[in-house]
N, C-alpha and C positions, 0 to 999 in steps of 0.2 A: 633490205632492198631485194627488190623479184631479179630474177634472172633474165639477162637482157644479151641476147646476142650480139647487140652494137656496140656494147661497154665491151665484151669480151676482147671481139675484134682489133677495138681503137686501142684498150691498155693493153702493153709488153708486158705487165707487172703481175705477180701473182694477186697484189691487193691494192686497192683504192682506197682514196677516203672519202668521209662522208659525214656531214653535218647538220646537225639536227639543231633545231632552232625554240628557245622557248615557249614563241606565237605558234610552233607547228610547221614554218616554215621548212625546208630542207635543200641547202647546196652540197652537191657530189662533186668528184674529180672528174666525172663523165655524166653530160648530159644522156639523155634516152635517146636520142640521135647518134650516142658517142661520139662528141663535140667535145676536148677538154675545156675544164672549166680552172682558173689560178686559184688559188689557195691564196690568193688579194680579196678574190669576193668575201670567203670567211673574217678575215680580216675588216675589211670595211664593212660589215653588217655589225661587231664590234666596237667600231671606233666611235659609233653614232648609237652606238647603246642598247643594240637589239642582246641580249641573256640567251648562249648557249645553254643548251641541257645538255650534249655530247657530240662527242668526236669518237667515231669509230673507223677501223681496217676490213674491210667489205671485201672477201676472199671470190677467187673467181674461177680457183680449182677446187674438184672434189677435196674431201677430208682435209681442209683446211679449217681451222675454225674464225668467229666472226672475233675482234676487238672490240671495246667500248671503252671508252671513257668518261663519265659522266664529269661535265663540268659545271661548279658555279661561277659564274663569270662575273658574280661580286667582286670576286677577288684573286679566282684562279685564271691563267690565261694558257690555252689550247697547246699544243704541241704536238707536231704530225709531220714524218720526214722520211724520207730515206737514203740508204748511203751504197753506194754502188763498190766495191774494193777490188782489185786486180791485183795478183801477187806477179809482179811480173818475170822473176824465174821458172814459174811454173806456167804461168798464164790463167793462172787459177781465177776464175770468178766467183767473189761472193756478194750479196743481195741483203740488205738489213734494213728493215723498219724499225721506227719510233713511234709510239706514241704516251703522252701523258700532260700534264702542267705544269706550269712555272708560275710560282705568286713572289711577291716582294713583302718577306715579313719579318717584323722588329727591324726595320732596315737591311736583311739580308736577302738573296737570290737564292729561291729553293726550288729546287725542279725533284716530278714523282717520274720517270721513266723507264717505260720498257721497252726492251731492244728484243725483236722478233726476226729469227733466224729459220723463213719458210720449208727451206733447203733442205735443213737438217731437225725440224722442228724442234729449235730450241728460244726460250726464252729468258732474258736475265731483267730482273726486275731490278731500280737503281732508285734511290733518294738523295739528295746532297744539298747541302747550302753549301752557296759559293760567296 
C-alpha cells in the first residue's frame, strides 16, 4: 500500500490490515479517505466464496516492516487481531498484533500465528491444534 496521509491520521495504530483478494480485489482497515472499514467485509467476501490470496499488517511507522500472510482459502481461514494489555500497577501499556490461519483438520482446530510486538520489535511465532 502507497503512503497515504489520511490512513495515517484516522489509525492510532502502528499497523493496519489489509486484504487482498484472489479477482485482485483489495479491502483495507482504512479507506483512502481514512474512513474505517470492519473486518466483517473480509469476512463476508468469504462467506459467498470470493479465494483470499492474503492478509497482511501494513506498517505506518518508519523501520517497521510490512506482514503477509498468504492464504488458501480452500481450506485455511484468515486471522488478524490485536490485543491492547495494561498492567495496572505500573500502568504499563502494551500493544500486540496477530496475524496467521486457522483450518479444521482430521477434525481438529489448528491455528499458524504470529504475535508481533512493534514496541519492542519482537515476534513469537506459534502453531497448535486445539
Amino acid at each position: 500500500m502507497e503512503y497515504n496521509p489520511k490512513i495515517v491520521k484516522a489509525c492510532p495504530f502502528p499497523y493496519y490490515w489489509s486484504a487482498k483478494f484472489a479477482d485482485g480485489e483489495e479491502v483495507a482497515q482504512y479507506t483512502a479517505e481514512g474512513e474505517e472499514v470492519l473486518y466483517q467485509e473480509v469476512l463476508n467476501r468469504l462467506e459467498v466464496g470470493k479465494g483470499l490470496s492474503f492478509i497482511e499488517l501494513v506498517p505506518l511507522r518508519k523501520g517497521l516492516p510490512l506482514y503477509r500472510q498468504e492464504i488458501d482459502s480452500t481450506w485455511q481461514r484468515p486471522i488478524v487481531f490485536r490485543r491492547h494489555f495494561v498492567k495496572p500497577s505500573t500502568n504499563e501499556h502494551r500493544l500486540m498484533f496477530a496475524l496467521g490461519w486457522q483450518a479444521t483438520i482430521s477434525g481438529k482446530n489448528v491455528k499458524s500465528i504470529i504475535y508481533i510486538d512493534p514496541d519492542k520489535h519482537q515476534i513469537l511465532i506459534t502453531s497448535k491444534d486445539w
